[in-house]
C-alpha positions as CSV (number, residue, x, y, z in Angstrom):
1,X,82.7,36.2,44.0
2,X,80.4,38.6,45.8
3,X,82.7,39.4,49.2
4,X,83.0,42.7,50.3
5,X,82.3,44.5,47.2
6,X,78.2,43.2,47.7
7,X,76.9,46.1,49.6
8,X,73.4,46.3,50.7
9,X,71.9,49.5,51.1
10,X,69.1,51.0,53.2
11,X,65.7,51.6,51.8
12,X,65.9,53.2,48.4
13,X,69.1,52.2,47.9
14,X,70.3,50.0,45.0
15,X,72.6,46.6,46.2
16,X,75.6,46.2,44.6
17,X,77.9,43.3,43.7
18,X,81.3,43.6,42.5
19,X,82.8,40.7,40.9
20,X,85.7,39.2,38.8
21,X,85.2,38.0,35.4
22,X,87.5,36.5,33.0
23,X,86.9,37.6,29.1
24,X,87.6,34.8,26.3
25,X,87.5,37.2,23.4
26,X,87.0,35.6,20.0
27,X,85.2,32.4,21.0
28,X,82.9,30.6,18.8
29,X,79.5,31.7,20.7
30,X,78.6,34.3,23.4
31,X,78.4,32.4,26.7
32,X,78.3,33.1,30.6
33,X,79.4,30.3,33.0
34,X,82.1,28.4,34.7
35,X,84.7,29.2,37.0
36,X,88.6,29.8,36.5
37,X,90.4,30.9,39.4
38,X,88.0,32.5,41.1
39,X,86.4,34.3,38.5
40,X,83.2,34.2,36.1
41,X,83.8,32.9,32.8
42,X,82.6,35.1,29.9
43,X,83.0,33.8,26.3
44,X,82.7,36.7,23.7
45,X,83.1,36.4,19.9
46,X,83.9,39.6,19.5
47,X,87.6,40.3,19.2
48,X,90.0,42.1,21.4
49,X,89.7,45.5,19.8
50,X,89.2,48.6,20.5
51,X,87.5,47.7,23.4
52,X,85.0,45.3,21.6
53,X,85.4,42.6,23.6
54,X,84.9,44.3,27.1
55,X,81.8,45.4,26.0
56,X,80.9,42.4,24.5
57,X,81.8,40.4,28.1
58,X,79.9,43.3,30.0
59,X,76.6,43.0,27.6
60,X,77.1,39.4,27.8
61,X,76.7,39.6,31.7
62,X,74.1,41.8,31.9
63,X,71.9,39.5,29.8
64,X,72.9,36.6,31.8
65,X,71.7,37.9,35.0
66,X,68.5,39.8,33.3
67,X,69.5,43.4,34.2
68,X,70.0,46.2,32.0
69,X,73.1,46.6,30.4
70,X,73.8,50.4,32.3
71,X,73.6,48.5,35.4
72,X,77.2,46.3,34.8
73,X,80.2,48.8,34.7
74,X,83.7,48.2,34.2
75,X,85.6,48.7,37.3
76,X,89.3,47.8,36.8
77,X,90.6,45.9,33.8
78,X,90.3,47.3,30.3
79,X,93.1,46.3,28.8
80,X,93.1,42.7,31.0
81,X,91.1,39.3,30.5
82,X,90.8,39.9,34.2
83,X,88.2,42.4,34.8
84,X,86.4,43.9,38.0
85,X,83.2,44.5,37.2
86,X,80.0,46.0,39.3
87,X,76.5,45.3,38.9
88,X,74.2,47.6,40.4
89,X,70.4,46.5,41.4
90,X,71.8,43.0,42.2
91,X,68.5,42.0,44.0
92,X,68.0,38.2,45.4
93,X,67.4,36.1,41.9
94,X,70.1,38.3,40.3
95,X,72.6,36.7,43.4
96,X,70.7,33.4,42.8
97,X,71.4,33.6,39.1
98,X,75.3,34.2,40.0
99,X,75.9,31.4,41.8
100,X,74.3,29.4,39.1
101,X,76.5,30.9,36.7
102,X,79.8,29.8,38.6
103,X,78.6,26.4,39.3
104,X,78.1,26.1,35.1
């Protein structure tokens, strides 16, 4: 999930992770975890709307790994239940907390 998008910088730079989720739009509760085909599973209740649902799945991920929500963007994938998505300040735990995610 973390291949060659993860970048680590030098000192003063932010890491980065870029990974693959896949959204679940109108699912009974909000919820991060599991794997399917490779990618994060994230469960939204919010519709597929207007765009509700990506931010929903983007929120719901930044929550999940404990970062600010400006941290996750959208990288590819707005119309898609397939996204690419980058998180930015992806220190050690927030790695840690990935892996734990995918393993759900």
């Amino acid at each position: 999930m973390t291949g060659p998008g993860g970048r680590a910088g030098g000192p003063g730079q932010e890491r980065t992770v870029r990974l693959t989720i896949r959204v679940r739009p109108g699912s009974a509760r909000t919820a991060v975890g599991g794997e399917h085909a490779g990618a994060l599973v994230v469960r939204v209740t919010a519709p597929a709307v207007d765009g509700r649902a990506t931010e929903a799945a983007l929120a719901a991920v930044a929550g999940a790994l404990g970062v600010r929500r400006r941290a996750v963007t959208l990288i590819s994938g707005a119309a898609s239940r397939i996204k690419v998505i980058e998180v930015t300040g992806a220190d050690q735990a927030v790695r840690q907390r990935l892996r734990e995610l995918s393993d759900r």
